[in-house]
N, CA, C and O atoms as CSV, one atom per row, in Angstrom:
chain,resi,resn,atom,element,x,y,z
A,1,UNK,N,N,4.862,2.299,4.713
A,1,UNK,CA,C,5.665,3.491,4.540
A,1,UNK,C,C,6.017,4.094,5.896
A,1,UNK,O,O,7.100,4.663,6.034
A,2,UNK,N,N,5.166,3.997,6.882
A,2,UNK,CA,C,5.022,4.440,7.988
A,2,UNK,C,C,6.554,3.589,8.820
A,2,UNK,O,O,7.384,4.057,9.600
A,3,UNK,N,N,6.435,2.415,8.317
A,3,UNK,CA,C,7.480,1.726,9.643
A,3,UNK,C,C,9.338,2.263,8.403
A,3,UNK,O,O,10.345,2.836,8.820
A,4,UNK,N,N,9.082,1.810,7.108
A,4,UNK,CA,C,10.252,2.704,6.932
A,4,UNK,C,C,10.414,3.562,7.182
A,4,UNK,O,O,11.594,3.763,6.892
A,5,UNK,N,N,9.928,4.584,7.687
A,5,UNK,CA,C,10.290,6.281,7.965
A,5,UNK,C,C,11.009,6.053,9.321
A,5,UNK,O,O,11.893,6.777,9.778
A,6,UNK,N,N,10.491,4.931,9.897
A,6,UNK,CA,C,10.494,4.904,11.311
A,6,UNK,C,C,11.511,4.668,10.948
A,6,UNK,O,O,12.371,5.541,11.073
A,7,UNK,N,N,11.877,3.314,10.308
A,7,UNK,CA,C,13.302,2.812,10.843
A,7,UNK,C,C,14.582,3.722,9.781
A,7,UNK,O,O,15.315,3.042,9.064
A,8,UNK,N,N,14.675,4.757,9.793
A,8,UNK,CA,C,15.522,5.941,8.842
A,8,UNK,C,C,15.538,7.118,10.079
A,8,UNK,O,O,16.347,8.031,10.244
A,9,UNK,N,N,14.979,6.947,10.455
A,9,UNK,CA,C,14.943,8.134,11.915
A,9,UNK,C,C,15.800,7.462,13.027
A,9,UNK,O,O,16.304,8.313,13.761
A,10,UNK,N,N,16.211,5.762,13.475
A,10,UNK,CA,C,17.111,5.259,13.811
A,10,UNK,C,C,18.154,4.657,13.518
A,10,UNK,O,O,18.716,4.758,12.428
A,11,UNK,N,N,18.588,3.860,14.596
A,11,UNK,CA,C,19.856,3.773,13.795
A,11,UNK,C,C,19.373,1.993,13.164
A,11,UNK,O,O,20.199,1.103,13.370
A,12,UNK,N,N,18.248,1.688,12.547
A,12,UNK,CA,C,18.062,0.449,11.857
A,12,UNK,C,C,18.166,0.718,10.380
A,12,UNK,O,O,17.437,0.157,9.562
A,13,UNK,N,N,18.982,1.488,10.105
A,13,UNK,CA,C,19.134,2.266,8.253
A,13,UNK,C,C,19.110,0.639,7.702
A,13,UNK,O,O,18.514,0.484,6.636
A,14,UNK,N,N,19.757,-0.696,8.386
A,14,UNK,CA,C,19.914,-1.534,7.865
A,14,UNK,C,C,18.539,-2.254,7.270
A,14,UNK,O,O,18.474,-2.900,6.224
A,15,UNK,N,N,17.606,-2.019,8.073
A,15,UNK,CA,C,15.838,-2.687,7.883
A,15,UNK,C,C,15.835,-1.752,6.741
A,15,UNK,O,O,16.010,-2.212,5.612
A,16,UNK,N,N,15.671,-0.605,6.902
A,16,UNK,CA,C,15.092,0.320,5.608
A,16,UNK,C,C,15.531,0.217,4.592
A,16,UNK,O,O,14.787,0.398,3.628
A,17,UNK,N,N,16.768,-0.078,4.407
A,17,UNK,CA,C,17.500,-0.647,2.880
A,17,UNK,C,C,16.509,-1.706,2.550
A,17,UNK,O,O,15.885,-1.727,1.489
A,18,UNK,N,N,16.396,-2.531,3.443
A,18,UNK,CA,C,15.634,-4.067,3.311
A,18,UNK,C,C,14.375,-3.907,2.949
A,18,UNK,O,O,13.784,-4.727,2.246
A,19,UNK,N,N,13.745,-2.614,3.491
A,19,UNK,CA,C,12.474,-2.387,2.804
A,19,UNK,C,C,12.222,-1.910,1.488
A,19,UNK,O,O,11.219,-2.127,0.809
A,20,UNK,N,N,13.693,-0.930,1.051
A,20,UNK,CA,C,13.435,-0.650,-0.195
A,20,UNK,C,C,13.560,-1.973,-1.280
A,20,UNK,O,O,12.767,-2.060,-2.217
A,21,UNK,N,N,14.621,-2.981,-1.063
A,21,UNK,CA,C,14.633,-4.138,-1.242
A,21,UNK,C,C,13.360,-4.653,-1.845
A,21,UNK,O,O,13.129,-5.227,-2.909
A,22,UNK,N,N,12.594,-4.269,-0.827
A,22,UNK,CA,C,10.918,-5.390,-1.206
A,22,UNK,C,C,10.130,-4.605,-1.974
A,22,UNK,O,O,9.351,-5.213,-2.708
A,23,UNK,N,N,10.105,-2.888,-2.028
A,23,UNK,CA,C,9.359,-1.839,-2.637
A,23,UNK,C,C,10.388,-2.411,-4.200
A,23,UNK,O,O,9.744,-2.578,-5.236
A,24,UNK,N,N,11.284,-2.558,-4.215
A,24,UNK,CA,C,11.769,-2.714,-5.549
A,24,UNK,C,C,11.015,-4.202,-6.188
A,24,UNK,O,O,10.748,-4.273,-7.388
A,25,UNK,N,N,10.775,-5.134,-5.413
A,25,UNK,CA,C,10.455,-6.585,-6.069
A,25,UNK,C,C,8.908,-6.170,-6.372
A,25,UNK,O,O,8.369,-6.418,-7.451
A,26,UNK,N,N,8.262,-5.510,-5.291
A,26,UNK,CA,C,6.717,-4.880,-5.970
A,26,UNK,C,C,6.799,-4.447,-6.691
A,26,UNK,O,O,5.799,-4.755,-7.338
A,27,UNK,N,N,7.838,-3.235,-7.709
A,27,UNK,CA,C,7.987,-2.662,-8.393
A,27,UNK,C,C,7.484,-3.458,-9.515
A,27,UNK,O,O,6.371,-3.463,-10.040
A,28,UNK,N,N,8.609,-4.170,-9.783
A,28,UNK,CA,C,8.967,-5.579,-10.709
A,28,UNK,C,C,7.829,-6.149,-10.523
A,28,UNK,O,O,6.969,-5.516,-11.136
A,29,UNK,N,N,7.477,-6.877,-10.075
A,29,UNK,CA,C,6.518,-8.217,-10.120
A,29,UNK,C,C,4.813,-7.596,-10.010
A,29,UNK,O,O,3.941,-8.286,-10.539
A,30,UNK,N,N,4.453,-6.414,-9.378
A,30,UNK,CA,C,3.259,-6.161,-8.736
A,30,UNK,C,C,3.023,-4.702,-8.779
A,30,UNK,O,O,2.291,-4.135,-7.968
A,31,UNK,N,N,3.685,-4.069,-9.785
A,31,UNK,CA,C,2.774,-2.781,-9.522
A,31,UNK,C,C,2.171,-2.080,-10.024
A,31,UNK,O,O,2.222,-1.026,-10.660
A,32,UNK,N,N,1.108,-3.269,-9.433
A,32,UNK,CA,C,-0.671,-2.673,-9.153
A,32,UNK,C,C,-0.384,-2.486,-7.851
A,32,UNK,O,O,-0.763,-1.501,-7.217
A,33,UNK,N,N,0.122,-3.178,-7.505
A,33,UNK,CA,C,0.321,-2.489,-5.475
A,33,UNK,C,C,0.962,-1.078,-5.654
A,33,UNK,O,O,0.263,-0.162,-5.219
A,34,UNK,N,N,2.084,-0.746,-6.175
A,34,UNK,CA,C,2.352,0.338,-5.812
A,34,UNK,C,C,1.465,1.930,-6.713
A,34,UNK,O,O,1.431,3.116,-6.385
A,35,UNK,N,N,1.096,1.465,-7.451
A,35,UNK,CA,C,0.124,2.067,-8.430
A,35,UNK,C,C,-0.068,3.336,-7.499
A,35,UNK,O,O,0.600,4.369,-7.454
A,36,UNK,N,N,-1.151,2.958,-6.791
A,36,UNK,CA,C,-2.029,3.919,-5.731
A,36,UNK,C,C,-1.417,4.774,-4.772
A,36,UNK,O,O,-2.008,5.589,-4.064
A,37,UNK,N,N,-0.040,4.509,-4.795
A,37,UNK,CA,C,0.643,5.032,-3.628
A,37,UNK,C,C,1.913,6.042,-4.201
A,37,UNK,O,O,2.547,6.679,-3.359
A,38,UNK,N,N,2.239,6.161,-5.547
A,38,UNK,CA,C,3.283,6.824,-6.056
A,38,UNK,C,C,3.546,8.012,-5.802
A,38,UNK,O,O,4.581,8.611,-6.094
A,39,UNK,N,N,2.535,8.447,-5.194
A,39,UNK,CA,C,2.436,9.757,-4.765
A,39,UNK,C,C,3.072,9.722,-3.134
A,39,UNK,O,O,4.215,10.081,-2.848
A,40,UNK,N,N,2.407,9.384,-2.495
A,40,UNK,CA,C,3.147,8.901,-1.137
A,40,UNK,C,C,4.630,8.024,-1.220
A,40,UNK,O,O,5.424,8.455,-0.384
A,41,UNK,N,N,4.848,7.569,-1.551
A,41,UNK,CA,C,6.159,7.059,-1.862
A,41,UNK,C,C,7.318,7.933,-2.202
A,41,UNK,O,O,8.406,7.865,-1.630
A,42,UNK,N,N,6.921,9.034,-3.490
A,42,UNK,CA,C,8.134,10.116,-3.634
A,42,UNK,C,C,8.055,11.075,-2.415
A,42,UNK,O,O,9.079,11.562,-1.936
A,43,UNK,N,N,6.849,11.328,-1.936
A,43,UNK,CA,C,7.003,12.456,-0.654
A,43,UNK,C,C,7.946,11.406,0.633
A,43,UNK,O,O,8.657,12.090,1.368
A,44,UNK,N,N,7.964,10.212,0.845
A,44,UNK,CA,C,8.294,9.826,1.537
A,44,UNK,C,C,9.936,9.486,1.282
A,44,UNK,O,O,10.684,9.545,2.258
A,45,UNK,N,N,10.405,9.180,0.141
A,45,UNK,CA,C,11.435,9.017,-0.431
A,45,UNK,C,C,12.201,10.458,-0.408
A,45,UNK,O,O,13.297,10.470,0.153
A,46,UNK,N,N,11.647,11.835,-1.047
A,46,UNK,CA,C,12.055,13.055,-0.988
A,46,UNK,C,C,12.417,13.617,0.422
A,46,UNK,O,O,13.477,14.206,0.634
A,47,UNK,N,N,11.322,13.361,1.512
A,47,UNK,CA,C,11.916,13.185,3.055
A,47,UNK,C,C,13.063,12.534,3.415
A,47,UNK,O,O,13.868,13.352,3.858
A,48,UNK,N,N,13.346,11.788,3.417
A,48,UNK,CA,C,14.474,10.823,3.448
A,48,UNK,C,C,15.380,11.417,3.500
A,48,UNK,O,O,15.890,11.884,4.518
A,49,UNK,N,N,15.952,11.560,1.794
A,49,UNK,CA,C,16.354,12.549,0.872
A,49,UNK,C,C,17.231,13.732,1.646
A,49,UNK,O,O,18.443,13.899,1.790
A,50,UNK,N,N,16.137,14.426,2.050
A,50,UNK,CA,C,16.022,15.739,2.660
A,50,UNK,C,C,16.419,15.472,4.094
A,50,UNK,O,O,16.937,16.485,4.563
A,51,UNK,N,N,16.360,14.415,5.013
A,51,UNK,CA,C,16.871,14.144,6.072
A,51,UNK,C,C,18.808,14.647,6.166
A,51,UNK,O,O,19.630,13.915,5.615
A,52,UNK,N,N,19.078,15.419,6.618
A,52,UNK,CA,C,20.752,15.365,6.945
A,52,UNK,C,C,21.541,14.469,7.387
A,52,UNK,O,O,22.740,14.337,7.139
A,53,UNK,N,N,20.503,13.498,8.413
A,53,UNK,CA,C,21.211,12.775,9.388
A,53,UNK,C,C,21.125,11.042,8.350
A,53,UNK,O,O,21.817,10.050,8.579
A,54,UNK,N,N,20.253,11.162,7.449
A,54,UNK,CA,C,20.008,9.917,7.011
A,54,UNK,C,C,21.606,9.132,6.007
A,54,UNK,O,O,22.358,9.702,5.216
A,55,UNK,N,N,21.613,8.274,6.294
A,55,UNK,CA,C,22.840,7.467,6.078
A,55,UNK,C,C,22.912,7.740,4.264
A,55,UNK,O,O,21.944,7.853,3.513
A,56,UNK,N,N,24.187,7.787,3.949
A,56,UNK,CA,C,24.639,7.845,2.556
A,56,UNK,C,C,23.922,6.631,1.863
A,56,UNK,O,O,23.090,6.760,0.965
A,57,UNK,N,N,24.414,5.246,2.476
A,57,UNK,CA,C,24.002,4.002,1.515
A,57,UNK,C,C,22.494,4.085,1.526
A,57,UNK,O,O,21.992,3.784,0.443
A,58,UNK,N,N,21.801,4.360,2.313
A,58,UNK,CA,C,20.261,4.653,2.755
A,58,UNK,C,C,19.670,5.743,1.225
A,58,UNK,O,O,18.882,5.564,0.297
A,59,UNK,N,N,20.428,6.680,1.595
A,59,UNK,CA,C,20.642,7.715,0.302
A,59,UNK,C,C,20.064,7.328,-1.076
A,59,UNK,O,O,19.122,7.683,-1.784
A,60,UNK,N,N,21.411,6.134,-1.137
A,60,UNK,CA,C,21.483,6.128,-2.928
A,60,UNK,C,C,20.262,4.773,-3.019
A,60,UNK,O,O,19.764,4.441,-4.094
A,61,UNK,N,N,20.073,4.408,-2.298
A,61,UNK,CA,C,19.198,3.230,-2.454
A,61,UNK,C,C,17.587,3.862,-2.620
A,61,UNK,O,O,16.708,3.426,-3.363
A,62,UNK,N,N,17.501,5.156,-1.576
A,62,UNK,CA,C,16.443,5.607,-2.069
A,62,UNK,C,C,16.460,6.770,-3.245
A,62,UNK,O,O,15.404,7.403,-3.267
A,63,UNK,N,N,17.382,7.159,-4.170
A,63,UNK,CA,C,17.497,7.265,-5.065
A,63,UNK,C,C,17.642,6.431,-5.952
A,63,UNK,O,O,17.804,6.870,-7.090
A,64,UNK,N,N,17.635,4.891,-5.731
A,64,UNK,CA,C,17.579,4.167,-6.762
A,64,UNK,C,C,16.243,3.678,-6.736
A,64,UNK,O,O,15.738,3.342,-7.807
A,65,UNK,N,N,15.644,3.593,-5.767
A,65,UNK,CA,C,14.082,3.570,-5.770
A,65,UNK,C,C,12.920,4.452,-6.906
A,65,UNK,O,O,11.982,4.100,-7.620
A,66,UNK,N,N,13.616,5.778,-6.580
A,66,UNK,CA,C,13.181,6.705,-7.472
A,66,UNK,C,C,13.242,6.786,-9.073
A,66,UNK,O,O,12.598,7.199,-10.037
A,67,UNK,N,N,14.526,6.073,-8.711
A,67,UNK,CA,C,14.643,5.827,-10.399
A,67,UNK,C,C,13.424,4.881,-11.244
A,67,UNK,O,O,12.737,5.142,-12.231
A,68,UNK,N,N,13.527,3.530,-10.252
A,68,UNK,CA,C,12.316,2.482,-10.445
A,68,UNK,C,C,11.124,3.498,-10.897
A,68,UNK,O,O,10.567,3.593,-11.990
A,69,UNK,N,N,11.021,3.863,-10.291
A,69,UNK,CA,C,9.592,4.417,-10.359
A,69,UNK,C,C,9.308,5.422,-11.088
A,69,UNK,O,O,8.135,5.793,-11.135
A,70,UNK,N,N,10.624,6.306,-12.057
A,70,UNK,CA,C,10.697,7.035,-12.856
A,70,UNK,C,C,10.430,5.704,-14.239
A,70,UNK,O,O,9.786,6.025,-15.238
A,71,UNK,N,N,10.707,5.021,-14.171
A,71,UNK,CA,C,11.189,4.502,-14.921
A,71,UNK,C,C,9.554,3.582,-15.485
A,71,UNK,O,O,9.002,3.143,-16.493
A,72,UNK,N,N,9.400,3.707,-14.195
A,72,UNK,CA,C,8.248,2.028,-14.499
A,72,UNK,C,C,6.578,2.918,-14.438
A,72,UNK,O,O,5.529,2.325,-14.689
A,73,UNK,N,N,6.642,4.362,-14.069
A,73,UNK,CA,C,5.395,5.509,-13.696
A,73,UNK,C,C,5.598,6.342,-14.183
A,73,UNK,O,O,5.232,7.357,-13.590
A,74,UNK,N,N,6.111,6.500,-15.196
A,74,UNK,CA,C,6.115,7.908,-16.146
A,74,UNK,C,C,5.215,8.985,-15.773
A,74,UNK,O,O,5.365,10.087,-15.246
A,75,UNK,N,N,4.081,8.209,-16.283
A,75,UNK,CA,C,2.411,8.997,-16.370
A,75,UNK,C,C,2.071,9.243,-15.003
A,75,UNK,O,O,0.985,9.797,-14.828
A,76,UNK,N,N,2.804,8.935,-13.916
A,76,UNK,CA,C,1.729,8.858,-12.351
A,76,UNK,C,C,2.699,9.820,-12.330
A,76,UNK,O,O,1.933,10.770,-12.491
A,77,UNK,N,N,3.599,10.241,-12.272
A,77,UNK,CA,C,5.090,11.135,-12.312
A,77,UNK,C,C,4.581,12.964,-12.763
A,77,UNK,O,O,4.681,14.160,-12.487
A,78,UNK,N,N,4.129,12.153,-13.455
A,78,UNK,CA,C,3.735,14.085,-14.505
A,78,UNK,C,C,1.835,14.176,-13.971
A,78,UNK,O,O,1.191,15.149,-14.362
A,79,UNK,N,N,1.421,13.530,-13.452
A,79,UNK,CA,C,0.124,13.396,-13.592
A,79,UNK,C,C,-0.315,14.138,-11.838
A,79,UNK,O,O,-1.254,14.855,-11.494
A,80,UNK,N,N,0.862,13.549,-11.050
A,80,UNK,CA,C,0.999,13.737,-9.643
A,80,UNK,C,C,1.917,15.257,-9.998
A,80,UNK,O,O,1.866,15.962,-8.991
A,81,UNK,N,N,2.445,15.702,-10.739
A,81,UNK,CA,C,3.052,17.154,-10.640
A,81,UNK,C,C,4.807,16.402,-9.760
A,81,UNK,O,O,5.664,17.243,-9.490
A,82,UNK,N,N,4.977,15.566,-9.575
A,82,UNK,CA,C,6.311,15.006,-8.588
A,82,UNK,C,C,7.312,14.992,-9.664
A,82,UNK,O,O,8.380,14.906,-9.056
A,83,UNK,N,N,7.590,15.033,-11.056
A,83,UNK,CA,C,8.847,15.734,-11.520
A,83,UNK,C,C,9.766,16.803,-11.283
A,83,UNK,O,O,10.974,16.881,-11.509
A,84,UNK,N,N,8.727,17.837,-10.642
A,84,UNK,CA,C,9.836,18.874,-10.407
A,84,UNK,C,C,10.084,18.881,-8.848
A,84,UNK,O,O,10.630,19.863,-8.344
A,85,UNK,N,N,9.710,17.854,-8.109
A,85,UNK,CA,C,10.196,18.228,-6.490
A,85,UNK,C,C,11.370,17.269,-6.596
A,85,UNK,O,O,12.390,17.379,-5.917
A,86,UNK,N,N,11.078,16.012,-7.792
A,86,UNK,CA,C,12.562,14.677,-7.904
A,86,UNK,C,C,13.317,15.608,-8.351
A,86,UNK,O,O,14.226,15.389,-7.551
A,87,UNK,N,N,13.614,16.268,-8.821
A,87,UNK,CA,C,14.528,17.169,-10.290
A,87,UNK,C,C,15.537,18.204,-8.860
A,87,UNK,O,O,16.717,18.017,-8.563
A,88,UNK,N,N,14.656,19.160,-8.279
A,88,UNK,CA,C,14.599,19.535,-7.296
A,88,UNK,C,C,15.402,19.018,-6.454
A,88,UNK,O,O,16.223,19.799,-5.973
A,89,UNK,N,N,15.438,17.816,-6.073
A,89,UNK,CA,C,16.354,17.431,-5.103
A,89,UNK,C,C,17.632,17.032,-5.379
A,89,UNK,O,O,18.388,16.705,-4.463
């Protein structure tokens, strides 16, 4: 999470797409990996988000991330209180 933030703060928006890329195939295939982290993931995604300078396509990709994870974490969603900061944004 740490090196996507990084690369969204430069101008490599192109890697960070690529990372959401792979956070989406964990999604799908493996998440028990992301299980533990759903919480860190929307704060990190909502940053983003909240960035001014962060690229549009960067944007919707990490809003489509969010969706994944609305979608596939219901219960970690309402359980973590992170419905109303996604709603919110």
């Amino acid at each position: 999470m740490t090196t996507i933030q990084a690369f969204t703060e430069t101008e490599h928006n192109n890697f960070a797409i690529q990372s959401f890329e792979l956070l989406d195939e964990l999604c799908e295939n493996m998440i028990v990996v992301i299980t533990p982290h759903v919480k860190s993931l929307v704060h990190m995604c909502l940053t983003i988000i909240a960035n001014k300078s962060t690229d549009e396509l960067l944007k919707v990709r990490v809003i489509s991330f969010i969706g994944w994870l609305a979608r596939l974490k219901k219960k970690a969603l309402v359980k973590h209180k992170l419905v109303e900061p996604i709603v919110g944004e």
